[in-house]
N, C-alpha and C positions, 0 to 999 in steps of 0.2 A: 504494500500500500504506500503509495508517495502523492505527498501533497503536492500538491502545482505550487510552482514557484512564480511569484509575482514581486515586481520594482516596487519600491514605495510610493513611485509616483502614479503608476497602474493603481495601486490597490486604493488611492486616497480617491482617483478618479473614479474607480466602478463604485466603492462605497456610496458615494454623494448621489449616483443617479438612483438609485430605487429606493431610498429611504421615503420620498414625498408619496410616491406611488405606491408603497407599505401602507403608507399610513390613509391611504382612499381606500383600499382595499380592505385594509383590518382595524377596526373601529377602537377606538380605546375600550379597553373589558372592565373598566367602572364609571360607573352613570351615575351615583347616589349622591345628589347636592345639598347633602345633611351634612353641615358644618362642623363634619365630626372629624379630628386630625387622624382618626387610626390606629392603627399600632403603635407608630410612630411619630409622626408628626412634622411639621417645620421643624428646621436648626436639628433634628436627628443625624448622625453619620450615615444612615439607611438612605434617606432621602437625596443626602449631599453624590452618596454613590451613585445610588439606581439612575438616577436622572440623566446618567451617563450612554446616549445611544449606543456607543462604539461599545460596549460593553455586550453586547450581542455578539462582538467577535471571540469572545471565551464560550459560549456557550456551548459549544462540543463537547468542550475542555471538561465540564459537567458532566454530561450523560458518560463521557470516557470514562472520567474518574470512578462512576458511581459503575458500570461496568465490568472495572476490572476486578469487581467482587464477584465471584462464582456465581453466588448466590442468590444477588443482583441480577445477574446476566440472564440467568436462567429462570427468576418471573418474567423477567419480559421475552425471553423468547417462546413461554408455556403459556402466557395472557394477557400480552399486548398486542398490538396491530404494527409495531416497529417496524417492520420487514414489507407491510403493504404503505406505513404511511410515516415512515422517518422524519419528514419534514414536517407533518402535522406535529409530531409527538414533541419537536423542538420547539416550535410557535404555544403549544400549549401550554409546556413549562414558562416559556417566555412570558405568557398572558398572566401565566397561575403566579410567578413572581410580581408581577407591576400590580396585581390587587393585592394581594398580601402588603407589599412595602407602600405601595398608594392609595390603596381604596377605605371607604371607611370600615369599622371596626365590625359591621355587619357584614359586608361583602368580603370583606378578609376571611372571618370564619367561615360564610358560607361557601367559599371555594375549597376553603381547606379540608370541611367537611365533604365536602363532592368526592374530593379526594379519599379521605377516608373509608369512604363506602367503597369506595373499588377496592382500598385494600385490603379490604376484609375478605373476599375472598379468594386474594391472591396465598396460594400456598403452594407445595406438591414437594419433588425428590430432586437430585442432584444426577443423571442419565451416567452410568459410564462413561460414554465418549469426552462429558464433559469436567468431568471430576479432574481435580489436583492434588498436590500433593500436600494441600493444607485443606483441601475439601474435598472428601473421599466420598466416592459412589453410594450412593440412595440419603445423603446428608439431606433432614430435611432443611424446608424454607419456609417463610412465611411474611410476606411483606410488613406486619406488624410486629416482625421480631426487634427487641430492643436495638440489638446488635447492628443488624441492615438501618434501621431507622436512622442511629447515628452518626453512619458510615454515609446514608444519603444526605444528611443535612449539615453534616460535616465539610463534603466534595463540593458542595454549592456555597456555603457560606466563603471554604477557602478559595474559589473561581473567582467569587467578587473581587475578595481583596488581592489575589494578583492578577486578574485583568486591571484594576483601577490604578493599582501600584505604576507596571508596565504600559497603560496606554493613556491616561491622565497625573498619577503622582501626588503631592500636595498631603497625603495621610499621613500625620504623627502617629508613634508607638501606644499612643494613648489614644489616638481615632480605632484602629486598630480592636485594641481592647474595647473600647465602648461599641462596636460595633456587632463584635460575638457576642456581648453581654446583651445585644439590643433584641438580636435574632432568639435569644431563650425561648422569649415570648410565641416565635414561630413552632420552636421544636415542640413544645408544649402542645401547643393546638394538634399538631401533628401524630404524636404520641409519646414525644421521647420522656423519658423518664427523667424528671429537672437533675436528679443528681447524679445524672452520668453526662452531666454540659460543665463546660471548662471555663474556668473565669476571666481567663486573659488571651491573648492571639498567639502567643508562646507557646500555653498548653495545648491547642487545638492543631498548631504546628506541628508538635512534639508526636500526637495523637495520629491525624495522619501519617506521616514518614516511620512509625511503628507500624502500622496497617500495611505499608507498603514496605517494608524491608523486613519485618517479622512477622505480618499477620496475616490473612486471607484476601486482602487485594493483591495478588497476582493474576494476571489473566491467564486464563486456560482456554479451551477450544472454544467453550460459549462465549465466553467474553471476547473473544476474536470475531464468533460471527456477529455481533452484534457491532463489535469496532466499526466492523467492514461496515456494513450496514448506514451507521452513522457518518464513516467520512465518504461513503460514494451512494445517495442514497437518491432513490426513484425522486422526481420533481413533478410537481402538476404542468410543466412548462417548460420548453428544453431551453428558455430564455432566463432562468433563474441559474443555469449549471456555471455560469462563469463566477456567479457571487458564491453559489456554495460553495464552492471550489477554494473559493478566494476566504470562507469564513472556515473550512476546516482546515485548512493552511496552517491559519491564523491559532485557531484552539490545538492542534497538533505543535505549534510553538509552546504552546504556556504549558502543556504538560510537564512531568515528572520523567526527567531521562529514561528512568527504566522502565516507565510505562510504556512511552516508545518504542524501545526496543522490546518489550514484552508482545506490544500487538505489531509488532513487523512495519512501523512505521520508519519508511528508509527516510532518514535526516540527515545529510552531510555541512560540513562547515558550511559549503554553500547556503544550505537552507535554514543557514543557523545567523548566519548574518544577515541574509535578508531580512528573517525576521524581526533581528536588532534594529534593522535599519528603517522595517516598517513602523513599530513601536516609539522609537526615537522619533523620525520625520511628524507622527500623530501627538506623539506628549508634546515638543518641543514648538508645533506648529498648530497647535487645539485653539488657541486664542485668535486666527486668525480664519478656522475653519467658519461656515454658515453655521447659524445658531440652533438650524434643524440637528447638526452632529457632536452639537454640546450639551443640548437640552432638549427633554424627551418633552413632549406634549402630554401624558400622562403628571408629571412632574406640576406642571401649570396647572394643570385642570385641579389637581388634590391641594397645590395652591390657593388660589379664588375660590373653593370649596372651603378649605381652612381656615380662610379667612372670613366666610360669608358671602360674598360676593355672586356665587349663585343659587342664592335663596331670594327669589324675588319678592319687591317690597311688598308688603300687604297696599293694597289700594282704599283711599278711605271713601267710604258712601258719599257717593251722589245726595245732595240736596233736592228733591224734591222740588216744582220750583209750585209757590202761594198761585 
């Protein structure tokens, strides 16, 4: 599997054309003009993040990471649609995060409960073919298992903070920290159990790079088919293949060296400086980018929400007239 290689000037120009067109097509996923700030709220690290469009280019980086767990790999290869509808299943985590981090604190939950409900009947066994040498054949699963839960909310929370590190910047070691302590609130709704969450971005670090150098995220054959999957995946339109292309690139950079080379992801120095040079050219030149690729419209809308601002005024009674 090899990423396409693209200039930084290439990737900063395809970026810019379909982000307006994204957003005719796909409506923002919270409408609730209840002056409720959320989760989160204004002045939150959540917020200061998410709002970040280019942040859509870690998203692979995501479903990878959460992947390379056997066990992971193999719910969604026994009861998901992955393999007919990869590109949906990235837009919907995409949607399911911008409510959670933007939407009010009703629409938060209820997505996350949507959620939930699927999980519950995700379960079954670990196939021969796909068993490792830290997940052995008929190992059960269960998407509600402590273990998997933390592993998924883990992979996501640490995407954020190195896509934002690497293609925006500006986060102190204390953003950082307040930013895992913010998402608690996520895991909870979700299931994790509060006292297996980590209080600072150290331990969460610590936590993954254990999972991946001692624990059961290694990829095995499931986690490989699902890789594939994800970086060369069906499109509704053969006119989207140069952006995907260009976005699992981009999430095949911010990975974990040895996840790489775990799913056969050929990287050479070449594609190792590109990347730097994609990253660099976008941190270094964001201030002068269009303010569609700095600031997500979502962002706004939870803004003038939080503020009030779309809560229309009451209108006072007509006078009657003598």
């Amino acid at each position: 599997m090899a990423p396409r290689f693209l200039t930084p000037q290439e990737f900063v120009q395809l970026l810019a054309l379909p982000l307006p067109f994204a957003e005719r097509i796909s409506p923002l996923p919270i409408s609730d003009r209840d002056p409720d700030p959320g989760l989160f709220g204004p002045g939150s690290v959540t917020w200061r993040v998410l709002r970040e469009p280019m942040l859509i280019m870690a998203g692979a980086r995501a479903l990878l990471m959460q992947a390379a767990h056997p066990l992971v790999a193999q719910g969604a290869i026994d009861h998901s649609a992955f393999a007919e509808d990869p590109f949906g299943r990235l837009m919907r985590t995409y949607r399911w995060a911008g409510t959670v981090a933007f939407g009010t604190t009703a629409e938060a939950r209820a997505v996350s409960a949507a959620v939930n409900r699927l999980h519950h009947d995700v379960s079954g066994t670990t196939p021969r073919r796909h068993s490792t040498r830290r997940v052995r054949t008929g190992t059960p699963y269960s998407a509600m298992d402590q273990d998997l839960l933390l592993w998924v909310h883990a992979t996501f929370v640490d995407t954020l903070l190195v896509a934002h590190d690497r293609l925006v910047g500006g986060l102190t070691e204390a953003d950082h920290d307040q930013f895992v302590r913010e998402w608690e609130v996520v895991a909870r709704i979700m299931g994790v159990t509060p006292r297996l969450l980590w209080p600072d971005h150290r331990s969460l670090r610590r936590y993954v790079d254990a999972q991946l150098s001692r624990g059961p995220a290694r990829p095995g054959e499931g986690s490989r088919l699902v890789a594939a999957t994800i970086l060369h995946p069906a499109l509704p339109t053969p006119a989207l293949r140069p952006l995907m292309d260009a976005l699992t690139f981009m999430s095949a950079g911010f990975l974990p060296a040895e996840l790489r080379r775990g799913y056969g992801i050929n990287w050479t120095p070449f594609h190792a400086a590109a990347h730097l040079g994609i990253t660099t050219t976008l941190r270094t030149t964001r201030g002068t980018l269009p303010r569609v690729l700095r600031v997500a419209p979502i962002h706004d809308f939870a803004t003038a929400r939080a503020r009030g601002e779309l809560v229309p005024a009451r209108r006072k009674p007509r006078r009657r007239a003598a």
